[in-house]
NUPA-215334 format. One line per 8 residues: for each residue x negated, y negated, z negated of N, C-alpha, C. Coordinates in steps of 0.2 Angstrom, whole numbers. Example, Ala and Ser with C-alpha at 12.3 -4.5 7.8 and 13.67 -1.06 7.14 Angstrom:
2
-66:28:-39:-62:22:-39:-66:16:-39; -64:11:-35:-68:5:-36:-64:0:-39
! end
This chain:
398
347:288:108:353:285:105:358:286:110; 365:285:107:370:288:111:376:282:112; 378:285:117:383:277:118:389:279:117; 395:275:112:400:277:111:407:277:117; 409:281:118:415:284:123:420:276:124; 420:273:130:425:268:131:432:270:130; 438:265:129:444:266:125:448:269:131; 444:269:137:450:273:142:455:277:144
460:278:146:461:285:145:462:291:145; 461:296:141:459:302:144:463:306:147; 458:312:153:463:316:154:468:322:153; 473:324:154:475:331:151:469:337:148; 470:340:145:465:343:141:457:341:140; 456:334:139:450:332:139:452:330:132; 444:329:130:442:330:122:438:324:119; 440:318:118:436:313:118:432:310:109
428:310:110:424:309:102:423:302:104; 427:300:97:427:293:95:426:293:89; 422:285:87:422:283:80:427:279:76; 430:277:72:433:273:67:432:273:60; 429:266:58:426:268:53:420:270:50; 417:272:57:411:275:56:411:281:55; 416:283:55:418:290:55:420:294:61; 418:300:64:420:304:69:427:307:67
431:305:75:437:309:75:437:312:82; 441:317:84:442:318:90:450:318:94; 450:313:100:455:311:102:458:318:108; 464:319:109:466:321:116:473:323:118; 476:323:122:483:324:123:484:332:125; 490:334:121:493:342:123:500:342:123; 503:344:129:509:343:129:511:340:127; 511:333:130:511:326:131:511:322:125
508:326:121:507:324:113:501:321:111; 500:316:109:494:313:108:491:316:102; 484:319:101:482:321:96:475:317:92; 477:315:85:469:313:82:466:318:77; 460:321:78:459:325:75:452:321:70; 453:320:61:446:317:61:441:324:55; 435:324:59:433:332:58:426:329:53; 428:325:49:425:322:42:418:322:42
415:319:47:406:315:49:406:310:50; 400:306:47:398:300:48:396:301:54; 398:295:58:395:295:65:388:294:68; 384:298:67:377:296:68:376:302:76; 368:302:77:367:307:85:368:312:83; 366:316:75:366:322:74:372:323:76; 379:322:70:384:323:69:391:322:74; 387:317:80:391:318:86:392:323:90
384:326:88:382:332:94:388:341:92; 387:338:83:391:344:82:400:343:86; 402:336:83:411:334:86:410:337:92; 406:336:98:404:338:106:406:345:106; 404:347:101:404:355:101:411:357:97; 414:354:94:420:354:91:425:355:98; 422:348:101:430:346:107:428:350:114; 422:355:113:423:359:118:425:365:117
427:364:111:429:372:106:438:372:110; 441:365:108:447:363:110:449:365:117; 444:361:120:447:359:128:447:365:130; 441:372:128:442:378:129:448:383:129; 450:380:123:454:385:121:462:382:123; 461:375:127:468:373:128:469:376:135; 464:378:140:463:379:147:464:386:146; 462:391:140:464:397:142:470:401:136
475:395:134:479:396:133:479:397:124; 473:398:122:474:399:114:473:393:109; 476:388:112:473:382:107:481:381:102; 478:380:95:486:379:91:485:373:89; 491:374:91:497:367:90:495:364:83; 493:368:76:491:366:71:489:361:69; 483:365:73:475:361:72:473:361:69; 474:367:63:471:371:58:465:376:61
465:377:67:457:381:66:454:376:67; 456:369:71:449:364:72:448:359:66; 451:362:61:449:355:56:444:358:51; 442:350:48:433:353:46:432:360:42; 427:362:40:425:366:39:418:369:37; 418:374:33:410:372:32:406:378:39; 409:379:44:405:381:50:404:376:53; 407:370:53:405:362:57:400:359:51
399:361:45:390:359:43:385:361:45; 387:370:47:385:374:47:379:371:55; 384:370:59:382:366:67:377:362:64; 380:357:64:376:351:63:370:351:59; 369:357:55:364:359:52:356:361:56; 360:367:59:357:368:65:355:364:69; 358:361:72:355:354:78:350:351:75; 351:351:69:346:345:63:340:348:65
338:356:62:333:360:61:331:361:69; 335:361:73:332:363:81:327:356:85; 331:350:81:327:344:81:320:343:78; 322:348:73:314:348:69:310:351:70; 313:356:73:309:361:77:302:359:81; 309:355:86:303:352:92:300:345:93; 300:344:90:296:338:87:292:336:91; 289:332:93:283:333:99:279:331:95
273:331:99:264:330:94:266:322:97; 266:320:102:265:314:101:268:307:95; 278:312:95:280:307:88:276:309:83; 273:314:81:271:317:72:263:311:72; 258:311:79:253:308:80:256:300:80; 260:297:81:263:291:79:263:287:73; 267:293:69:270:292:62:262:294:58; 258:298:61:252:297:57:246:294:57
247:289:61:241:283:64:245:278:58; 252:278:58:255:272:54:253:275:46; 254:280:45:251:285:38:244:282:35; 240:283:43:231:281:42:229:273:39; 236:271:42:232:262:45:228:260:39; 232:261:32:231:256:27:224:259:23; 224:264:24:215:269:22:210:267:25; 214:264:34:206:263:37:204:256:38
198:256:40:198:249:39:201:247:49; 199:243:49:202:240:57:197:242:63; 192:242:59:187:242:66:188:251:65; 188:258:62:190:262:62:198:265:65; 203:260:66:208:262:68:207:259:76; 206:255:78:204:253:84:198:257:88; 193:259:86:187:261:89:188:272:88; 192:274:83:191:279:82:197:283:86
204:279:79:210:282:81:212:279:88; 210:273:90:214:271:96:211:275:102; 205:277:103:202:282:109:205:289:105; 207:291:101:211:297:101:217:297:103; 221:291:101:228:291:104:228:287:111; 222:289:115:224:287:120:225:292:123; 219:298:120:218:305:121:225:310:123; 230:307:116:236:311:116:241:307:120
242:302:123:244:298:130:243:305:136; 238:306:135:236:309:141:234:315:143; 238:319:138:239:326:135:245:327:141; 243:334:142:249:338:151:257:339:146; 256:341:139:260:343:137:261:339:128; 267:339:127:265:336:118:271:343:114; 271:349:116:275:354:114:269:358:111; 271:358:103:268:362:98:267:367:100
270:370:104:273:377:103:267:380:108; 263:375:113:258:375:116:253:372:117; 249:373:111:242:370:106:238:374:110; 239:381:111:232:384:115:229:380:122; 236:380:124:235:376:130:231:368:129; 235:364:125:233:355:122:225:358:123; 223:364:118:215:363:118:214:365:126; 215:369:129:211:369:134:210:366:139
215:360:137:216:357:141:211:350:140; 209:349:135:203:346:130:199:347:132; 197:351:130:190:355:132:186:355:139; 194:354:145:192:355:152:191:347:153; 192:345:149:193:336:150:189:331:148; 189:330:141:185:327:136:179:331:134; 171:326:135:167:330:133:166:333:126; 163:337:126:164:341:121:164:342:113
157:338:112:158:335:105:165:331:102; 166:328:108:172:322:107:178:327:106; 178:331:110:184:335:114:187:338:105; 179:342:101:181:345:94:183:340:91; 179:334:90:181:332:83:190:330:87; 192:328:90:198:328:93:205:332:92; 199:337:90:205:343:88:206:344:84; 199:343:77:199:340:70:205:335:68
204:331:71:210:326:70:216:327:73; 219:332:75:225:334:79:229:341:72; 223:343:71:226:347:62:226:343:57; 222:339:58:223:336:49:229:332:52; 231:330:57:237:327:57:246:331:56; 244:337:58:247:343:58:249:345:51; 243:343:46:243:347:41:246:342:36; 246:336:37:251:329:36:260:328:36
259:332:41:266:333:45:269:342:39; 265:345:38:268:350:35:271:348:28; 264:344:24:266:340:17:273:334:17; 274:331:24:280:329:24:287:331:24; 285:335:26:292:340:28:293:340:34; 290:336:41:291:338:46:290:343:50; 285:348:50:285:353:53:283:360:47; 283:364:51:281:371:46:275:375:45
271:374:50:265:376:51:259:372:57; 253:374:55:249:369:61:246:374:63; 247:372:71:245:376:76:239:375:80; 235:369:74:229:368:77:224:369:72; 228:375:66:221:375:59:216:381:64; 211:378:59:206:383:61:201:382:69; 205:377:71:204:379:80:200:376:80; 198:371:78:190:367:80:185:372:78
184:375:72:176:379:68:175:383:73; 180:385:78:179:392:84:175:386:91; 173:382:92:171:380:96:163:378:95; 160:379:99:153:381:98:149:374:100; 146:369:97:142:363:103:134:364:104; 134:365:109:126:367:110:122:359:107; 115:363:108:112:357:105:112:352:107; 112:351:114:112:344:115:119:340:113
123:344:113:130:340:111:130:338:102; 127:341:97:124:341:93:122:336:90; 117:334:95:113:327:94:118:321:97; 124:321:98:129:315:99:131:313:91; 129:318:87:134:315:81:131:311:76; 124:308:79:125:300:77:121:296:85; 119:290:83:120:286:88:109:288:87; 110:291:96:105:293:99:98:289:96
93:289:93:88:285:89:81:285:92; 79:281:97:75:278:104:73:272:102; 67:272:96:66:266:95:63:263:100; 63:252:100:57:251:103:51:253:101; 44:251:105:37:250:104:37:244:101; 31:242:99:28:236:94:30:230:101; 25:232:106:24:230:111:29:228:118; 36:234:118:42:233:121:45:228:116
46:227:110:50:222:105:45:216:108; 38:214:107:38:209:112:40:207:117; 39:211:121:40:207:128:46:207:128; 52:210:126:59:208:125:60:199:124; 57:200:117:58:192:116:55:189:117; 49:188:119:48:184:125:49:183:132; 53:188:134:55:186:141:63:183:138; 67:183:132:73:180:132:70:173:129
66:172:126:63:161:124:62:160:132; 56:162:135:55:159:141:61:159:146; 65:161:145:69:160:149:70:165:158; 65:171:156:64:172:164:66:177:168; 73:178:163:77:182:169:84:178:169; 84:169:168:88:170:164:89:166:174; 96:166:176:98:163:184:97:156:182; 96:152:187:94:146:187:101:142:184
107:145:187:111:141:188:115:139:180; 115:145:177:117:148:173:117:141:166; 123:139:162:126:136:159:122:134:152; 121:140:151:117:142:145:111:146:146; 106:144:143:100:149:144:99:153:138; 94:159:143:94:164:137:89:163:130; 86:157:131:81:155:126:84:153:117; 91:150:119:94:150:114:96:156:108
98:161:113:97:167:109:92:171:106; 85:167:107:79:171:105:78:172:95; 82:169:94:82:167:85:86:176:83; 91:175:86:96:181:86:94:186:86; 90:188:92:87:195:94:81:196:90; 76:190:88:70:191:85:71:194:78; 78:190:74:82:192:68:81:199:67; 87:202:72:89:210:73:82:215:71
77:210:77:69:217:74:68:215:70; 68:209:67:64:208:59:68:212:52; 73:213:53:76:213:47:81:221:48; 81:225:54:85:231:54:93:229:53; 96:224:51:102:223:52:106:224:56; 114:227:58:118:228:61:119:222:66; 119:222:72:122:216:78:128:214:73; 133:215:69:138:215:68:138:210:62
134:212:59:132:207:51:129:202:52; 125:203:56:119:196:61:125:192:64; 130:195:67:132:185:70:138:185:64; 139:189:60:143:185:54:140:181:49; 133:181:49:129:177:43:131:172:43; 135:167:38:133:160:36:126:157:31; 126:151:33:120:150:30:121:148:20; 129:150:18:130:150:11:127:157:9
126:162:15:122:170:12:114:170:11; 112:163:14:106:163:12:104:159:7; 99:161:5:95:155:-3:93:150:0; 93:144:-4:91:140:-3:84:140:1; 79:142:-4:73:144:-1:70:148:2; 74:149:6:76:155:12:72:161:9; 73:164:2:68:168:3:73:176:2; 79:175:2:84:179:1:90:179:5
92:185:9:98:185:14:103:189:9; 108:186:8:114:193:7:118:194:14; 117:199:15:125:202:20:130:205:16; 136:202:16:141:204:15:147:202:19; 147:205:24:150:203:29:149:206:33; 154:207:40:154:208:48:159:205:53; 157:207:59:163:206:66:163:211:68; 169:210:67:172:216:70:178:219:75
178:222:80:183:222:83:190:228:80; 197:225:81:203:225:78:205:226:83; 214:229:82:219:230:86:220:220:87; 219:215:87:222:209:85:216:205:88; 208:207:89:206:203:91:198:203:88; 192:201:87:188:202:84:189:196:76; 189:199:71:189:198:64:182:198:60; 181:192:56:177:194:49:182:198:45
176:203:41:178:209:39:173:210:31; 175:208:27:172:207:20:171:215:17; 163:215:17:160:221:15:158:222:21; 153:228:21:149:230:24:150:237:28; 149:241:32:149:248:33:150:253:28; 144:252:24:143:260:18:142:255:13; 144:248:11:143:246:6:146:237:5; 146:236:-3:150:228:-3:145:223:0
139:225:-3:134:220:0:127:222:-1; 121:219:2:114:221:2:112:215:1; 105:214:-2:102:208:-2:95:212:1; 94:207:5:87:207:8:81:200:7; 76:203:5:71:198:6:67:197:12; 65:191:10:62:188:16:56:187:17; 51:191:21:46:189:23:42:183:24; 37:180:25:35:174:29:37:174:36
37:177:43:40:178:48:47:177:46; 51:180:44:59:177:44:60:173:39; 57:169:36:57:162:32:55:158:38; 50:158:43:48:153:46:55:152:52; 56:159:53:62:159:58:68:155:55; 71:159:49:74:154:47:76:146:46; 69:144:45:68:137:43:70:132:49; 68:137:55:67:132:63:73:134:67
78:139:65:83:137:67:89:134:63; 88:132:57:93:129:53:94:122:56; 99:120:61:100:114:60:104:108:53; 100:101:57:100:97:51:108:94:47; 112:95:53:121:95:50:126:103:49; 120:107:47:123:114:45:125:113:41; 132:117:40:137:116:30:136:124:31; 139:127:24:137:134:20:142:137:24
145:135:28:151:138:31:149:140:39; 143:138:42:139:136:51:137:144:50; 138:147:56:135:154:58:127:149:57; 122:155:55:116:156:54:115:157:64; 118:160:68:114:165:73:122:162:79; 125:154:79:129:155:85:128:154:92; 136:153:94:133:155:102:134:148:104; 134:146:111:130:139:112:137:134:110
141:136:110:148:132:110:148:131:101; 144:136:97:146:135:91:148:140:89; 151:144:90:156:150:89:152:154:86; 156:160:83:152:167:83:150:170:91; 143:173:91:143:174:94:147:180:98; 149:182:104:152:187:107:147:192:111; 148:200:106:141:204:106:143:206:114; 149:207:117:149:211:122:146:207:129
150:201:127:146:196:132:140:194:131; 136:194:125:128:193:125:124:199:129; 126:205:128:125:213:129:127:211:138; 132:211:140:134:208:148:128:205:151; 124:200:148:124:193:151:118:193:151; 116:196:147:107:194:144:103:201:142; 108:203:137:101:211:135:101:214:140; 104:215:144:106:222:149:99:218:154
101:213:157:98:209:160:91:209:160; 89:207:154:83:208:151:79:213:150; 83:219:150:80:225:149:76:228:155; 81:227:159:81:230:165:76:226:170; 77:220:168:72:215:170:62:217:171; 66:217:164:55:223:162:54:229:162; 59:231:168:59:240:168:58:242:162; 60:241:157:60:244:151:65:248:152
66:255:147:70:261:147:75:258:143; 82:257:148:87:255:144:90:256:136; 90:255:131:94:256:125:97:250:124; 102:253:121:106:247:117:103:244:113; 108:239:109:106:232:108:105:237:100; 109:241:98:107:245:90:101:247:89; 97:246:95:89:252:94:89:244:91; 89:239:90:83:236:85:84:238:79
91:240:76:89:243:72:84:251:69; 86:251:73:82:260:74:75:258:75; 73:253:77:64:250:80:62:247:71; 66:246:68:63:241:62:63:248:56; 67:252:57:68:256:52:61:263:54; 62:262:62:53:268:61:48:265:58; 46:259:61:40:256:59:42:254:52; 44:254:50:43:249:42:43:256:38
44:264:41:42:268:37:35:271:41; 32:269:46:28:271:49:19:267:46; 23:261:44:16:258:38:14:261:34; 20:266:31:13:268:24:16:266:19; 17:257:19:17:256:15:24:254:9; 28:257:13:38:258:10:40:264:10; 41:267:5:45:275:5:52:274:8; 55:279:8:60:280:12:65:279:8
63:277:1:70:272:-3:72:266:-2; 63:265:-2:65:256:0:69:256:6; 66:258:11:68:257:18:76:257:20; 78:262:15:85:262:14:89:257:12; 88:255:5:91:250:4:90:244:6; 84:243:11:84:238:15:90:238:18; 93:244:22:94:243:28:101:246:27; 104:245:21:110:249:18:112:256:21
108:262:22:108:270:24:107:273:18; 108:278:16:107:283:11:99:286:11; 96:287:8:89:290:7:91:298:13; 96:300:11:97:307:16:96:306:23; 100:300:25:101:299:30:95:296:36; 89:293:31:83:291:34:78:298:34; 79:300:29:74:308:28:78:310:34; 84:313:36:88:318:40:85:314:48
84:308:49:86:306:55:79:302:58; 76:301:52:69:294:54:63:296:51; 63:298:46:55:300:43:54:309:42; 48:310:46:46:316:50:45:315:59; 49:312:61:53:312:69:44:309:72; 44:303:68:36:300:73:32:301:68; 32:303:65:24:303:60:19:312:63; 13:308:65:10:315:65:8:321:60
11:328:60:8:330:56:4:333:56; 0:335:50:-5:338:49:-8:342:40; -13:348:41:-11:352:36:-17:350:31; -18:347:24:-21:344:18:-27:350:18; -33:348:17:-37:354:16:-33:356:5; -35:362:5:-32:365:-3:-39:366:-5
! end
């Protein structure tokens, strides 16, 4: 932004750009004549920049003798659009990656969902925060500088998203070409970076999912002193293996998603973290809702955690205050704890999901549709990731 010139006065051959009216004029005195010159622009930054360039046209030519008295060579003209055009274009030029990746996050928002704009876009524009340079004109560089920095899977899909925002800015009119097409397919990820592009899948054993939940009922890693005990939680975690469900659907459940007869759960729902704060989030990941049925082990569970003043509206799985629960601090305070308690090989709290979806296609007795739509994944996606991985093979006599 630009600040406009105070009313003071000027001195001999200076050249002062003023507004009136919102319009640019240019003020100065020549032999001891006071001149107002108005060179027909709305007064905004482009069009001040050109007047600047007018009144150093002047003050030039008064110091070395050729300025007219007229003031016909300095009134408007179409070489003063001519200017201002240019600055416009030289503006647009250099645009920086950071304002274009601004204006395209604000572009994304409404497409994405919250927990996407937060978890995905927000760790990418922290990425471009932290970029040596935001000059188009030095992309080669942005990526090597990626590359040296962020690990590598991260590092491409990074760049991914640095052209489709580029090629965004082209369809607007903002810039003219993108200097980051193509540039990701040339970066190679060896295997193990490979296996990052989904979430590593390390079920538990039959045996580790035991002693989990029984060391979180009894209590025995939980500190003596400690407010809350970890037994409360045991309904919750037992859930997660029983049922393959997301941590995220599990503490949005109310008890209006479940039947009467407990013999059906819908999830349609999650929590979710936001730019704003954890929200319920209607619908699901890859779908509006799933219905699951209920075994006799989660009908009994069900049955013996429902208390007797629950309305339709009571978390199914809350924390001891009543709340939803908070996965970060359950994960803080007790899984971690617990894990490492029984020297079990650490994984996250999601391998329960990954521990329900081996073995239930490890039975025999569920093909890899049902096990899907249990667990709301696509049939590809169980074939691609889950069924082959543990099953012995072996070759049929013919």
């Amino acid at each position: 932004m630009y600040s406009k010139p105070n009313s003071s006065k000027a001195s001999k051959g200076t050249v002062q750009v003023i507004s009136s009216n919102d319009r640019l004029q240019l003020r100065f005195r020549f032999a001891d004549k006071r001149h107002y010159l108005s060179i027909g622009l709305a007064d905004n930054s482009v069009n001040r920049k050109a007047a600047e360039a007018k009144a150093r046209q002047i003050e030039l030519d008064i110091v070395s003798g050729n300025f007219d008295p007229t003031l016909a060579k300095y009134k408007p003209q179409a070489v003063l659009s001519k200017v201002a055009t240019e600055i416009t274009r030289s503006i647009t030029v250099k645009t920086s990656l950071a304002d274009l990746w601004e204006q395209f996050i604000e572009y994304k928002r409404p497409q994405c969902s919250p927990n996407t704009m937060i978890l995905s876009y927000g760790v990418f524009s922290n990425y471009v925060k932290n970029l040596t340079t935001h000059d188009l004109d030095k992309a080669s560089e942005i990526r090597d500088y990626i590359l040296n920095t962020i690990p590598l899977y991260s590092g491409k899909r990074f760049i991914t998203r640095l052209s489709a925002c580029c090629e965004w800015a082209i369809e607007s009119g903002m810039i003219s070409e993108n200097p980051f097409q193509g540039m990701a397919t040339k970066i190679n990820l060896p295997k193990s970076s490979r296996s990052q592009e989904i979430d590593e899948i390390n079920p538990f054993t039959l045996k580790e999912r035991d002693k989990i939940i029984n060391a979180i009922e009894t209590n025995l890693f939980c500190p003596k002193a400690s407010a809350f005990k970890h037994s409360h939680y045991t309904p919750f975690v037992t859930f997660l293996f029983l049922t393959g469900c997301r941590p995220s659907e599990a503490i949005a459940l109310q008890w209006k998603h479940i039947s009467q007869d407990l013999r059906q759960i819908n999830f349609e729902q999650a929590i979710i973290k936001t730019e704003y704060g954890k929200q319920i989030r209607q619908g699901l990941k890859t779908q509006e809702r799933r219905k699951f049925p209920c075994n006799d082990s989660l009908r009994k569970l069900l049955q013996s955690n429902k208390p007797e003043d629950a309305t339709s509206d009571s978390f199914v799985f809350p924390s001891p205050k009543g709340k939803a629960i908070d996965i970060d601090n359950f994960r803080g305070r007790i899984w971690t704890t617990v894990i490492h308690g029984l020297e079990i090989e650490y994984r996250k709290l999601y391998q329960t999901r990954h521990t329900f979806i081996t073995h239930a296609l490890e039975t025999g007795k569920l093909d890899v549709k049902d096990v899907a739509r249990l667990v709301g994944n696509s049939p590809e996606i169980i074939y691609q990731h889950y069924a082959g991985s543990k099953r012995e093979l072996f070759v049929p006599e013919f």
